[in-house]
BABA-399761 format. One record per residue (C-alpha): residue in three letters; x, y, z; residue number from 1. Coordinates in nm, 4 decimals, decimal comma, always signed. Example, Ala and Ser with C-alpha at 12.3 -4.5 7.8 and 13.67 -1.06 7.14 Angstrom:
[ala; [+1,2300; -0,4500; +0,7800]; 1]
[ser; [+1,3670; -0,1060; +0,7140]; 2]
REM end
This chain:
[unk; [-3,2247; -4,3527; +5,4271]; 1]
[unk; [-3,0064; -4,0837; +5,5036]; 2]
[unk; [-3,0792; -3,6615; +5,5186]; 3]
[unk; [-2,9846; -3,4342; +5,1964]; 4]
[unk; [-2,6559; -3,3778; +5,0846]; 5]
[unk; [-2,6063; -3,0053; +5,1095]; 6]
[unk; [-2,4970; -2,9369; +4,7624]; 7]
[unk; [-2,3093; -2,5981; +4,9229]; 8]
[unk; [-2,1454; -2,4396; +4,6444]; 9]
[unk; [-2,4558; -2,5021; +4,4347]; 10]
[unk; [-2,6651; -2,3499; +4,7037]; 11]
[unk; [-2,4348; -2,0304; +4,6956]; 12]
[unk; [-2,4929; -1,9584; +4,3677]; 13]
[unk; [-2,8609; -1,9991; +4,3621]; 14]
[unk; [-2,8657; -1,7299; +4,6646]; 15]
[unk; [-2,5786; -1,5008; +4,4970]; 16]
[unk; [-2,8712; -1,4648; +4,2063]; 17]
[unk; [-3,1352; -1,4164; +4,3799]; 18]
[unk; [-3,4128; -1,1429; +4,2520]; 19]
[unk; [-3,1233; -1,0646; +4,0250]; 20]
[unk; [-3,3312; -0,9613; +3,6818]; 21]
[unk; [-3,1456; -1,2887; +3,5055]; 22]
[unk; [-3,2601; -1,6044; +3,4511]; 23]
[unk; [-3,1132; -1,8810; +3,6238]; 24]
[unk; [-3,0237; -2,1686; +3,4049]; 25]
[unk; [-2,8973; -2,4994; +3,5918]; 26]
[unk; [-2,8053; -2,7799; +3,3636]; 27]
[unk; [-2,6117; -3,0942; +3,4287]; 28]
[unk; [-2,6738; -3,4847; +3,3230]; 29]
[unk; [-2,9450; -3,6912; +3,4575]; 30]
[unk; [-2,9944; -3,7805; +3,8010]; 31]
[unk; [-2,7015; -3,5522; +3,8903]; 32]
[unk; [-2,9205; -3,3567; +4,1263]; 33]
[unk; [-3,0800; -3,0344; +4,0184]; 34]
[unk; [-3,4498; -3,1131; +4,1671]; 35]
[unk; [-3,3364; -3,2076; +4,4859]; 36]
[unk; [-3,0946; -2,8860; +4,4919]; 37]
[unk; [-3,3961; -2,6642; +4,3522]; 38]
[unk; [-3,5579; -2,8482; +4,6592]; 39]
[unk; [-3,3185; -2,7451; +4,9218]; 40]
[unk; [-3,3158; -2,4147; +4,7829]; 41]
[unk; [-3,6358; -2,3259; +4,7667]; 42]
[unk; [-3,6749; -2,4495; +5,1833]; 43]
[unk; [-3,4094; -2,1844; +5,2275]; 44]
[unk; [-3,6099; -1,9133; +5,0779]; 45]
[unk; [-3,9545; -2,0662; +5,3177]; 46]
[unk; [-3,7449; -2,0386; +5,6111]; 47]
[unk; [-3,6608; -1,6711; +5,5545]; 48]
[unk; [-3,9015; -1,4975; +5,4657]; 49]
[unk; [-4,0798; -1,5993; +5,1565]; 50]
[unk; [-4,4094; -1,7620; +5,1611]; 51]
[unk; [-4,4837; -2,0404; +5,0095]; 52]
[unk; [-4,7772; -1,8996; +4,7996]; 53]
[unk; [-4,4665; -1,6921; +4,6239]; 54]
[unk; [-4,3262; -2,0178; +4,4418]; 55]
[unk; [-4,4789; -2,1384; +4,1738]; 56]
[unk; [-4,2584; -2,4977; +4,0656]; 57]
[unk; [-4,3427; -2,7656; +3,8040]; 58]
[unk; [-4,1441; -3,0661; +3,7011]; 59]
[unk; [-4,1959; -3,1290; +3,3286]; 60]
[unk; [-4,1426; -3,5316; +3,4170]; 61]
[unk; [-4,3610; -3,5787; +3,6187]; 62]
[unk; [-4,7125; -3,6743; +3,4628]; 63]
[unk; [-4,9352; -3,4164; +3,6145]; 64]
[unk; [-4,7944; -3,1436; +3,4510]; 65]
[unk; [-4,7849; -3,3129; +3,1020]; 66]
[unk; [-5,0609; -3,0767; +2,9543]; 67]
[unk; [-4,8207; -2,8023; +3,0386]; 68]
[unk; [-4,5615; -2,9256; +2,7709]; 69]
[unk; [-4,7527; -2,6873; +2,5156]; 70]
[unk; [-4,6274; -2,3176; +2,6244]; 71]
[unk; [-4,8803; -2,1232; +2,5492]; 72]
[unk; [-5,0447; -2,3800; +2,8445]; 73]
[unk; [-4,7981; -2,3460; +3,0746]; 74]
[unk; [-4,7760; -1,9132; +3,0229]; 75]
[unk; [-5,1434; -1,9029; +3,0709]; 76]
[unk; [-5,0734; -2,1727; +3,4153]; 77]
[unk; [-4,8107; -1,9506; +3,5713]; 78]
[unk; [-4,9783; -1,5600; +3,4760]; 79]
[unk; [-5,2618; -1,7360; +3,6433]; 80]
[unk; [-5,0489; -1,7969; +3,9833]; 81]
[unk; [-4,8692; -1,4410; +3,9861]; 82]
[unk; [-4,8841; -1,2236; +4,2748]; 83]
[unk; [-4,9050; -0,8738; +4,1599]; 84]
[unk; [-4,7418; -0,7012; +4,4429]; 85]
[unk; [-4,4851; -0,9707; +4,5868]; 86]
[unk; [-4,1682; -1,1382; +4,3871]; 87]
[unk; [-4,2740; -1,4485; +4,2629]; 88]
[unk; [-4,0132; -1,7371; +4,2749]; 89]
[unk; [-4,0812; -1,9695; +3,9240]; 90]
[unk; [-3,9327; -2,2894; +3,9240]; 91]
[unk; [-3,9404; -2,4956; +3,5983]; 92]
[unk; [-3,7697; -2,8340; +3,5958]; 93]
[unk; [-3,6260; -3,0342; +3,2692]; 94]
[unk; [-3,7958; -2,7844; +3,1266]; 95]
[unk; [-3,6250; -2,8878; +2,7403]; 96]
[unk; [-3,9710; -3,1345; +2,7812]; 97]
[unk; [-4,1752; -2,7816; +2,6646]; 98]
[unk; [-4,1393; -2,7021; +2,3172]; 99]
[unk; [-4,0838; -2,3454; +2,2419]; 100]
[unk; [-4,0273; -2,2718; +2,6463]; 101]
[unk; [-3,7997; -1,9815; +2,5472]; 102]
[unk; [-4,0824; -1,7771; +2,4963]; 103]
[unk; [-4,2600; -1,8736; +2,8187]; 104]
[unk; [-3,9348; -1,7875; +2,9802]; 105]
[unk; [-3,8420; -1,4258; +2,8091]; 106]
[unk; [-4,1952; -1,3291; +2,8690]; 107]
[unk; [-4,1389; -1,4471; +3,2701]; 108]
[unk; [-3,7948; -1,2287; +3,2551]; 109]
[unk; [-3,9739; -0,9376; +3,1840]; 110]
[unk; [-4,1828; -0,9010; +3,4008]; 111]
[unk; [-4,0243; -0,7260; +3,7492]; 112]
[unk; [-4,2184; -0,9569; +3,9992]; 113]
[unk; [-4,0840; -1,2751; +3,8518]; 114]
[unk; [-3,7485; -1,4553; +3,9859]; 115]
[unk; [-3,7032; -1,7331; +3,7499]; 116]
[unk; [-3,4650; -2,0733; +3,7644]; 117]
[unk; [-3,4827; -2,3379; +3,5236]; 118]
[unk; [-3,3296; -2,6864; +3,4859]; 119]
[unk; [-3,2119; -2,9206; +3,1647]; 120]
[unk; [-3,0377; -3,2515; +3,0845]; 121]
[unk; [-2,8317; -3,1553; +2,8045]; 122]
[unk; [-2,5757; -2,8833; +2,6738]; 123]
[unk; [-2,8587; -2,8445; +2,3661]; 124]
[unk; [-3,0883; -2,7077; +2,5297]; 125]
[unk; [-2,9531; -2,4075; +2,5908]; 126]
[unk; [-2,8188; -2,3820; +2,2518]; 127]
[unk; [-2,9969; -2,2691; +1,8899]; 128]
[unk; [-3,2835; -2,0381; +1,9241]; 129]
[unk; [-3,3003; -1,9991; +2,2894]; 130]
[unk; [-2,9195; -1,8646; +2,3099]; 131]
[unk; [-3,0578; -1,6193; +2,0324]; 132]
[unk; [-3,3617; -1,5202; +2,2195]; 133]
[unk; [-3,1991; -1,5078; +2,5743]; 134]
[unk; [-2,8283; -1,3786; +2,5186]; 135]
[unk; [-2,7519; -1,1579; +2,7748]; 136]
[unk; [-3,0428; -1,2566; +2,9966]; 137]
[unk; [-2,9317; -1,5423; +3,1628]; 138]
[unk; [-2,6745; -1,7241; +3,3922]; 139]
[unk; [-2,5627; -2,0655; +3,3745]; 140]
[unk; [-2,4096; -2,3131; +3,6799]; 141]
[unk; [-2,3466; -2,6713; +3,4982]; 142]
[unk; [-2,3749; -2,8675; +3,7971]; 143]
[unk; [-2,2199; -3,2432; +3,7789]; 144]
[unk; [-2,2850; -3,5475; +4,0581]; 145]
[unk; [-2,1129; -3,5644; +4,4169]; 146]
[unk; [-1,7485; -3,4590; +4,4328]; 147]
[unk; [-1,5463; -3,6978; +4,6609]; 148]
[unk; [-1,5737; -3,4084; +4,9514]; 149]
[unk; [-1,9809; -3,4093; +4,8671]; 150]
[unk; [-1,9591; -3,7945; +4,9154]; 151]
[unk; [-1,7864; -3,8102; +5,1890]; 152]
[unk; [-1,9926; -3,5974; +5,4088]; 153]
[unk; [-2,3191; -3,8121; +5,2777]; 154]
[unk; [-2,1892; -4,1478; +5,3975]; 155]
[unk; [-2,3474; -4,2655; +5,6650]; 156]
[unk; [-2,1434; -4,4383; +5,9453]; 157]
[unk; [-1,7699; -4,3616; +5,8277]; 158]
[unk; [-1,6310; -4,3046; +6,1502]; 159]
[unk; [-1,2920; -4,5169; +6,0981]; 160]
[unk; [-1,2948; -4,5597; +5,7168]; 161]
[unk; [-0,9777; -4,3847; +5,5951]; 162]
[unk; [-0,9605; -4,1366; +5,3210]; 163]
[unk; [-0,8241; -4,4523; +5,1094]; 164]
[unk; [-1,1449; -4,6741; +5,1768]; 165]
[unk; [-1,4094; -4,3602; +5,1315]; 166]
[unk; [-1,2573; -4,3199; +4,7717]; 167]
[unk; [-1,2495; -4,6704; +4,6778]; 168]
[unk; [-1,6124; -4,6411; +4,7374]; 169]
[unk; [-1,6713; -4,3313; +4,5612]; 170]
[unk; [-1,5135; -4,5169; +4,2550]; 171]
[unk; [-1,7011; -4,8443; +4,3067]; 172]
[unk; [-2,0175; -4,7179; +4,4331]; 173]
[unk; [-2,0683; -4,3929; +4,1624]; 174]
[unk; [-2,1111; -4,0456; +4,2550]; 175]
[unk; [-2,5025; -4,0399; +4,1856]; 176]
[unk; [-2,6350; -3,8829; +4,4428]; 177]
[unk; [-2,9319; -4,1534; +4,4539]; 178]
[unk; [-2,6759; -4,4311; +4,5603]; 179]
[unk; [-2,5434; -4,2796; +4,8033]; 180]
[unk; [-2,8820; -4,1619; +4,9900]; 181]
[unk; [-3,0016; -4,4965; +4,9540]; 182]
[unk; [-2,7693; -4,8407; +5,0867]; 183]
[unk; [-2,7888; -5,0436; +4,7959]; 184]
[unk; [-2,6367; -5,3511; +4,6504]; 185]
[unk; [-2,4092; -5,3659; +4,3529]; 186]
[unk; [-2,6564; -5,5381; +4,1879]; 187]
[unk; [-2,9199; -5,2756; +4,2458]; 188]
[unk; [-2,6348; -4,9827; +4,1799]; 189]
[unk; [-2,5694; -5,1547; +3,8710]; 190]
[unk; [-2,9636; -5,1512; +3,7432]; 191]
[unk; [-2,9954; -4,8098; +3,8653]; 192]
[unk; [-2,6744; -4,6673; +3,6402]; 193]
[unk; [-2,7842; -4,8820; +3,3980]; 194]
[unk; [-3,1171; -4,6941; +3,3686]; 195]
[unk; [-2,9676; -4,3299; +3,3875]; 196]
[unk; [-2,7229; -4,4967; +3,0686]; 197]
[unk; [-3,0306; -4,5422; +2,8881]; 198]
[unk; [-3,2220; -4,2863; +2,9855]; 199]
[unk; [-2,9491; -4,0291; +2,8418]; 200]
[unk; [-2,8636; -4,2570; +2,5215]; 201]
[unk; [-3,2420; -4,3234; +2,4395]; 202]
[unk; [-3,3998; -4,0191; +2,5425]; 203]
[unk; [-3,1390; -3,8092; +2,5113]; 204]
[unk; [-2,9123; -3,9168; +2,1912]; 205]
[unk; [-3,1232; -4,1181; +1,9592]; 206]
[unk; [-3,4620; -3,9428; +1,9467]; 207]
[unk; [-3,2627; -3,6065; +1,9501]; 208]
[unk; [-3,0256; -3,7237; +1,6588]; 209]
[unk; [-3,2639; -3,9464; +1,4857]; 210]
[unk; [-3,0045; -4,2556; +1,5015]; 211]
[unk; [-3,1238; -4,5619; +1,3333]; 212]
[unk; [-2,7600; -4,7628; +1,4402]; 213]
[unk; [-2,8106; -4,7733; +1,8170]; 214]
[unk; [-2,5517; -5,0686; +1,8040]; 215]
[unk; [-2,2329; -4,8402; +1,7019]; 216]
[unk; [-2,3556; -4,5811; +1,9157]; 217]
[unk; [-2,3253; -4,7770; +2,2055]; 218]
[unk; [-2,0379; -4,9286; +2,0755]; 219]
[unk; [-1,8855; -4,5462; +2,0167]; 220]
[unk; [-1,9722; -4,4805; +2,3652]; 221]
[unk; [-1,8084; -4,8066; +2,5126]; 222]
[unk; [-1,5154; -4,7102; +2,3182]; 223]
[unk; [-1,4926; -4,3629; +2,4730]; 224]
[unk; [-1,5548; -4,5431; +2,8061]; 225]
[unk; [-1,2561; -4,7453; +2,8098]; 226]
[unk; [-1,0658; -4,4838; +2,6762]; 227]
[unk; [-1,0868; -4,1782; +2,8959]; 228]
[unk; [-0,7834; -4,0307; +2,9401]; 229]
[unk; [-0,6520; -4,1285; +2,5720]; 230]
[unk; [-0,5635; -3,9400; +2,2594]; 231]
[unk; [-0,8910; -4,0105; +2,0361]; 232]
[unk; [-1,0352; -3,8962; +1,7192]; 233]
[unk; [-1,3486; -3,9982; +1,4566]; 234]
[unk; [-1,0719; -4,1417; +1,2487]; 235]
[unk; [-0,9119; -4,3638; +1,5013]; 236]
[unk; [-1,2789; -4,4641; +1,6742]; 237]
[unk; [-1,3875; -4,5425; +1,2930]; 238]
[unk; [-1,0399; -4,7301; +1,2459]; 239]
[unk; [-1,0610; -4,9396; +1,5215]; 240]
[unk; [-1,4306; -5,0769; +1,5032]; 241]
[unk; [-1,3951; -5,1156; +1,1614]; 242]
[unk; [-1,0668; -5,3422; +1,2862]; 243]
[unk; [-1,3247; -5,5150; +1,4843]; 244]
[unk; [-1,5916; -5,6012; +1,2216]; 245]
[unk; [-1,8152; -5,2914; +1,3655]; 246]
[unk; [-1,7479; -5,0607; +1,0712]; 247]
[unk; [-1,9161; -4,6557; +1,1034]; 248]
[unk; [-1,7657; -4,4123; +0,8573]; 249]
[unk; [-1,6211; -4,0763; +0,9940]; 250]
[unk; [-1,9280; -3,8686; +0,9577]; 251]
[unk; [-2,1287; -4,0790; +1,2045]; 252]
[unk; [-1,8488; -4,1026; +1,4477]; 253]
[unk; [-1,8444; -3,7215; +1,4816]; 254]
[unk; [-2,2267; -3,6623; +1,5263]; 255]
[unk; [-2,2112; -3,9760; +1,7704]; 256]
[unk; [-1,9768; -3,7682; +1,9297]; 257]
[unk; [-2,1533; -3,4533; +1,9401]; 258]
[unk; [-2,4614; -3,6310; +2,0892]; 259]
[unk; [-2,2724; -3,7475; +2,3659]; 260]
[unk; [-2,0773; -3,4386; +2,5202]; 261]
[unk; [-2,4138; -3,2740; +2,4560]; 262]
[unk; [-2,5977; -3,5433; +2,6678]; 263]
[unk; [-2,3775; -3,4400; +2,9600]; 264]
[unk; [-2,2494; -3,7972; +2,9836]; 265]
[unk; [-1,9076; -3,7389; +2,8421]; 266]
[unk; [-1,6869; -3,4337; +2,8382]; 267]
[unk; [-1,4091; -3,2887; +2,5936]; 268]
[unk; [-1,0866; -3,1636; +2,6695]; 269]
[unk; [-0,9407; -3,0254; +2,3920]; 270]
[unk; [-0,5121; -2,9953; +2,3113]; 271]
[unk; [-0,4125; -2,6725; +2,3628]; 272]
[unk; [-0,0325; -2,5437; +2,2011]; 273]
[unk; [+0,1298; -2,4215; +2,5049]; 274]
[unk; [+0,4329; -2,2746; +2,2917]; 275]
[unk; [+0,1770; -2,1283; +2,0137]; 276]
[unk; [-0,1221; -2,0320; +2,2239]; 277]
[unk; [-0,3755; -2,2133; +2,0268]; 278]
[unk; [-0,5646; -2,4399; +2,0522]; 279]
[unk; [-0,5809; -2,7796; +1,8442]; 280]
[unk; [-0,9245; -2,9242; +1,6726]; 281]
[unk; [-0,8345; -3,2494; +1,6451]; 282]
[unk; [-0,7181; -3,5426; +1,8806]; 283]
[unk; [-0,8879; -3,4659; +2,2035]; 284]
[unk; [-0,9212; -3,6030; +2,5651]; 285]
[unk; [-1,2900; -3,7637; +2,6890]; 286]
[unk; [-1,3940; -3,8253; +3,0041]; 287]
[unk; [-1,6933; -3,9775; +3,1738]; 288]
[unk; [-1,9217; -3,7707; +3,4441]; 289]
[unk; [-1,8669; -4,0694; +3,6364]; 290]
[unk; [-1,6609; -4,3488; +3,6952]; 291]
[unk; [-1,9485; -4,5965; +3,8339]; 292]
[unk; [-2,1329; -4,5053; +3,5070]; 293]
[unk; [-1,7797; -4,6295; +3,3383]; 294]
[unk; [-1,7386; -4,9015; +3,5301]; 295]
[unk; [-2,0723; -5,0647; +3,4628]; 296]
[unk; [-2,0003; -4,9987; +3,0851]; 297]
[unk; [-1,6367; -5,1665; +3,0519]; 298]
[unk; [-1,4057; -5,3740; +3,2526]; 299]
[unk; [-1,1666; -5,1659; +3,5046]; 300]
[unk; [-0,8322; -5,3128; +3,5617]; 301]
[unk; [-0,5170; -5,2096; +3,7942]; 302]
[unk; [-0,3638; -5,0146; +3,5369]; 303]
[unk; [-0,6489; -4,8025; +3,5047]; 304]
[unk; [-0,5867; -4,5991; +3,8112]; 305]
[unk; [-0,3907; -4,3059; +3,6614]; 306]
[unk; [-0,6654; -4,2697; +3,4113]; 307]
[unk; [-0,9737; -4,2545; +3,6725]; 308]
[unk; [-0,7863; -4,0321; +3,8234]; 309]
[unk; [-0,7347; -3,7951; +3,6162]; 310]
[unk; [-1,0798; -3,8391; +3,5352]; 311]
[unk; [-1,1742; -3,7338; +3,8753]; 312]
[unk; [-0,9440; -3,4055; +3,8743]; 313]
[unk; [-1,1169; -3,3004; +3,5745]; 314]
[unk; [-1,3860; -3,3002; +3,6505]; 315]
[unk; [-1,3093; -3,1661; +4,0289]; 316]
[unk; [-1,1293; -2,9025; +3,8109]; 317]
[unk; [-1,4705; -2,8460; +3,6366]; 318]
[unk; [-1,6461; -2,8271; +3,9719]; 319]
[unk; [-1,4210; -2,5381; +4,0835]; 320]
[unk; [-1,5031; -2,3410; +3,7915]; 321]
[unk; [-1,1807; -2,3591; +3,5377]; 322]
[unk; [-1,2040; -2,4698; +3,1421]; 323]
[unk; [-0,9627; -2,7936; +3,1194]; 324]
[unk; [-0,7529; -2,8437; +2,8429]; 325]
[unk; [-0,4549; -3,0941; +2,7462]; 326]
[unk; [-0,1055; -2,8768; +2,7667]; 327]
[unk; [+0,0338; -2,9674; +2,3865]; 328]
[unk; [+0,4059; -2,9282; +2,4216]; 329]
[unk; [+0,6817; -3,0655; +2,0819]; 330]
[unk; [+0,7664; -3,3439; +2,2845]; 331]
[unk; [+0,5106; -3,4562; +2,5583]; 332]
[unk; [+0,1990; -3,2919; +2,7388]; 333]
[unk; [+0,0910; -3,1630; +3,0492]; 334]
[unk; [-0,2413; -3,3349; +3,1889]; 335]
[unk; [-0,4359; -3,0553; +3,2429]; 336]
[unk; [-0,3741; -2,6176; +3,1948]; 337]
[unk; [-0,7107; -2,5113; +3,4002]; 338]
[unk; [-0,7820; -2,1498; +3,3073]; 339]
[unk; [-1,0614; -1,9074; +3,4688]; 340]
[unk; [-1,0075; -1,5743; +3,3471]; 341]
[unk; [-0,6487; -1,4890; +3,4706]; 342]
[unk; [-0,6048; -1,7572; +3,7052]; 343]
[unk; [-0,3735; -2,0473; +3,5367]; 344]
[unk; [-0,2404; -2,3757; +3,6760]; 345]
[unk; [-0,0595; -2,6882; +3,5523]; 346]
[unk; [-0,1557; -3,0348; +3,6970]; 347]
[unk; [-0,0027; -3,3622; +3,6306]; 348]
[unk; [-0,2208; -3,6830; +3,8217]; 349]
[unk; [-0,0547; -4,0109; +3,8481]; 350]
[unk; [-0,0917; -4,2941; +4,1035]; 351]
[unk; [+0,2206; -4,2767; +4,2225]; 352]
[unk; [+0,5950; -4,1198; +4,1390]; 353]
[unk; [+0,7343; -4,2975; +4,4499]; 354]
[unk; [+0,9709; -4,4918; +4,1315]; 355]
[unk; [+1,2587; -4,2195; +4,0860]; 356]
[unk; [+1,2070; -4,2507; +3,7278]; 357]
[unk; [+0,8196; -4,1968; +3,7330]; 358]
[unk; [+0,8910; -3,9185; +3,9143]; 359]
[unk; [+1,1258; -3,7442; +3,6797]; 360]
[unk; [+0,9030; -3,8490; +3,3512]; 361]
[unk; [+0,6006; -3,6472; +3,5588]; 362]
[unk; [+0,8161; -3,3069; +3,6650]; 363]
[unk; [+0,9710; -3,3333; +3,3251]; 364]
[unk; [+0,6650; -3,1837; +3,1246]; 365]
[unk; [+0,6095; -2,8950; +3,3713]; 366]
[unk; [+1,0490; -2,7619; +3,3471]; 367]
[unk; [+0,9298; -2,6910; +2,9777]; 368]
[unk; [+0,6240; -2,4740; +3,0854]; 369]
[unk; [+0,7919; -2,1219; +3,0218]; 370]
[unk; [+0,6307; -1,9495; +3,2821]; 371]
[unk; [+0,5446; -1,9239; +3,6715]; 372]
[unk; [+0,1500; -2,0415; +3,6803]; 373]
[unk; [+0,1582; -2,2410; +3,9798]; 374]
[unk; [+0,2419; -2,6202; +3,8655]; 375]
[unk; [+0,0932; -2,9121; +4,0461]; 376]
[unk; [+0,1570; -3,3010; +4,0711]; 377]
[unk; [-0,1227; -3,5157; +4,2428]; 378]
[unk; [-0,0777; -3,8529; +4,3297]; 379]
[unk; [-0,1805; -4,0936; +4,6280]; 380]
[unk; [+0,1361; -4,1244; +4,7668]; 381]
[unk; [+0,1226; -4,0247; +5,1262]; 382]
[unk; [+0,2669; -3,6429; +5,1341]; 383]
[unk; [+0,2672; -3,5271; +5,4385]; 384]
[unk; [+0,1842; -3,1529; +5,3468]; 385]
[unk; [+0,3240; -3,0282; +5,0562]; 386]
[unk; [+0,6479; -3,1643; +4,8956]; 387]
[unk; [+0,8176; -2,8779; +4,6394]; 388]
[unk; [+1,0296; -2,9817; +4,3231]; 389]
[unk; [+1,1528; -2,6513; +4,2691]; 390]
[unk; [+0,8203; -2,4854; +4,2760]; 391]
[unk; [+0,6346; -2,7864; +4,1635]; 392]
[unk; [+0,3798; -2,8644; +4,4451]; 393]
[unk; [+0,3357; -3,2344; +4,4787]; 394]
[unk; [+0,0033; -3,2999; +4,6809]; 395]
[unk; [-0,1806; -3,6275; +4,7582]; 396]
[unk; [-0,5260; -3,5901; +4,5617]; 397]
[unk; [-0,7466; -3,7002; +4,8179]; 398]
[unk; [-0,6237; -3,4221; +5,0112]; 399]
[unk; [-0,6403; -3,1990; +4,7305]; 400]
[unk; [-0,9669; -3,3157; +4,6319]; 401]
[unk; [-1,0798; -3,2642; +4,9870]; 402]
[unk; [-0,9583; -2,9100; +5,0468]; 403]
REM end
């Protein structure tokens, strides 16, 4: 077994809020991490300065605290545990297992003494009533597994591996965090992904939804699987399992949809009109939170490269804090136009452009950007620095994704 993977950015935040009056709110898919990083955090407060008698921390999946799942329980549990005259630290894991928690948690907020973090497995539960009761009152850090640079700094005796070979296992081996503490087999990283699959589709999808057709769910979500990267919509998902004898009309397809970006386990990128500023409803981009998840679910081939990716960079894109969308341009598209705030950038990922031709069909979409937001293309050709089409930065993506 190895040590903890010092989820560093993570930890950053969780110390930037600290004692802030605001309630921290981590979310992120199953198994991605958050109890191990509330874990690491809450050492780091121990070792300076607070005492452990300050932090009160339950995990709502774990048995003991079952009884707790009614709030007015758990309110009456915590009040019970407050020291009057010293911050208390509250830590309340998967805490969407609590009906009503929102209410346990405003209460918490306003009280001075009371620095509280809490953790869910799904976009929803930090939506309805509890955005209503909360707005304004809390933060939110969507945390997602390992990035390649998190993985790489995990594995255990990779003196000698090139960048190359640590990728091809990040692909291969999944960027759980589980897998990669623990040496396992394929066949046991196959059972274990297979578990977190039905974890979030059981748990998370059908109970929440009510779905009676677990077959074309699964079947939606294999579809989505093998398609990241693509052009889909309802219509062409409905289209082509109906082609295939697995018929769901439209209206399924989009809450099947819905279920699963809110699960966590896929993500939406949306077109956006570069030349109209606007942004498109239809048609979008999906991508999976992680290729060894994908992997397990459909065949991979050679081809597939480009697509995982640009997987990858999305979601690394994600990691660094930007909102992703597909550049819509009259004749083509940019990959990806990451925007935080001011701060713009184009990005175009492809294997390789080492093929004159490849290399003029990837530039070509960025010379009809009208505008000087730096422009990047990522491949894994081996750059040695920073090559520069006329202010088009090509980069290799392993070094990008390690910077």
């Amino acid at each position: 077994m190895q040590g903890r993977i010092e989820r560093t950015v993570y930890l950053e935040w969780l110390k930037n809020w600290k004692e802030r009056q605001i309630i921290k709110v981590v979310s992120g898919v199953r198994r991605c991490g958050k109890s191990t990083l509330f874990d690491i955090y809450k050492d780091w407060l121990t070792e300076n300065g607070i005492e452990p008698h300050q932090i009160i921390s339950i995990n709502f999946e774990d048995i003991e605290y079952e009884q707790l799942s009614d709030y007015h329980m758990l309110y009456s549990y915590i009040k019970e545990r407050l020291l009057p005259d010293k911050m208390n630290y509250i830590f309340l894991d998967e805490i969407q297992h609590v009906n009503q928690f929102e209410k346990v948690v405003d209460s918490l907020f306003l009280k001075d003494n009371c620095d509280v973090y809490i953790t869910g497995s799904n976009a929803y539960f930090m939506s309805g009533e509890l955005a209503t009761v909360l707005t304004g009152r809390y933060v939110e850090l969507k945390m997602l597994p390992l990035s390649f640079k998190e993985f790489c700094s995990g594995l255990e005796n990779s003196e000698g591996m090139s960048n190359a070979q640590k990728f091809n296992l990040y692909i291969e081996q999944s960027s759980f965090p589980y897998l990669l503490k623990y040496k396992s087999s394929k066949n046991e990283v196959r059972d274990y992904l297979r578990d977190i699959y039905n974890s979030v589709l059981l748990k998370g999808i059908v109970a929440r939804l009510k779905v009676s057709d677990v077959t074309t769910l699964e079947n939606v979500t294999k579809f989505l699987m093998h398609n990241i990267g693509n052009i889909v919509s309802a219509t062409k998902i409905a289209n082509t399992l109906k082609s295939q004898g697995k018929g769901a009309d439209q209206k399924t397809i989009d809450k099947y949809l819905r279920g699963l970006t809110d699960s966590l386990m896929l993500y939406e990128a949306q077109r956006y009109n570069l030349k109209g500023k606007m942004f498109l409803k239809t048609n979008s981009k999906y991508y999976a939170v992680d290729i060894g998840l994908r992997n397990m679910l459909v065949k991979s081939s050679e081809s597939d490269i480009g697509h995982i990716l640009e997987n990858i960079v999305f979601l690394e894109l994600k990691r660094r804090g930007f909102d992703v969308y597909v550049g819509q341009l009259d004749d083509g598209e940019i990959d990806f136009v990451a925007v935080n705030g001011d701060d713009i950038s184009y990005y175009q990922v492809s294997a390789t452009t080492l093929d004159e031709n490849t290399l003029k069909r990837e530039l070509a979409p960025f010379k009809r950007v009208g505008d000087n937001y730096p422009k990047y293309l990522l491949t894994l050709d081996e750059v040695f620095g920073t090559a520069d089409y006329n202010g088009i930065k090509k980069m290799n993506v392993l070094d990008w994704l390690l910077n």
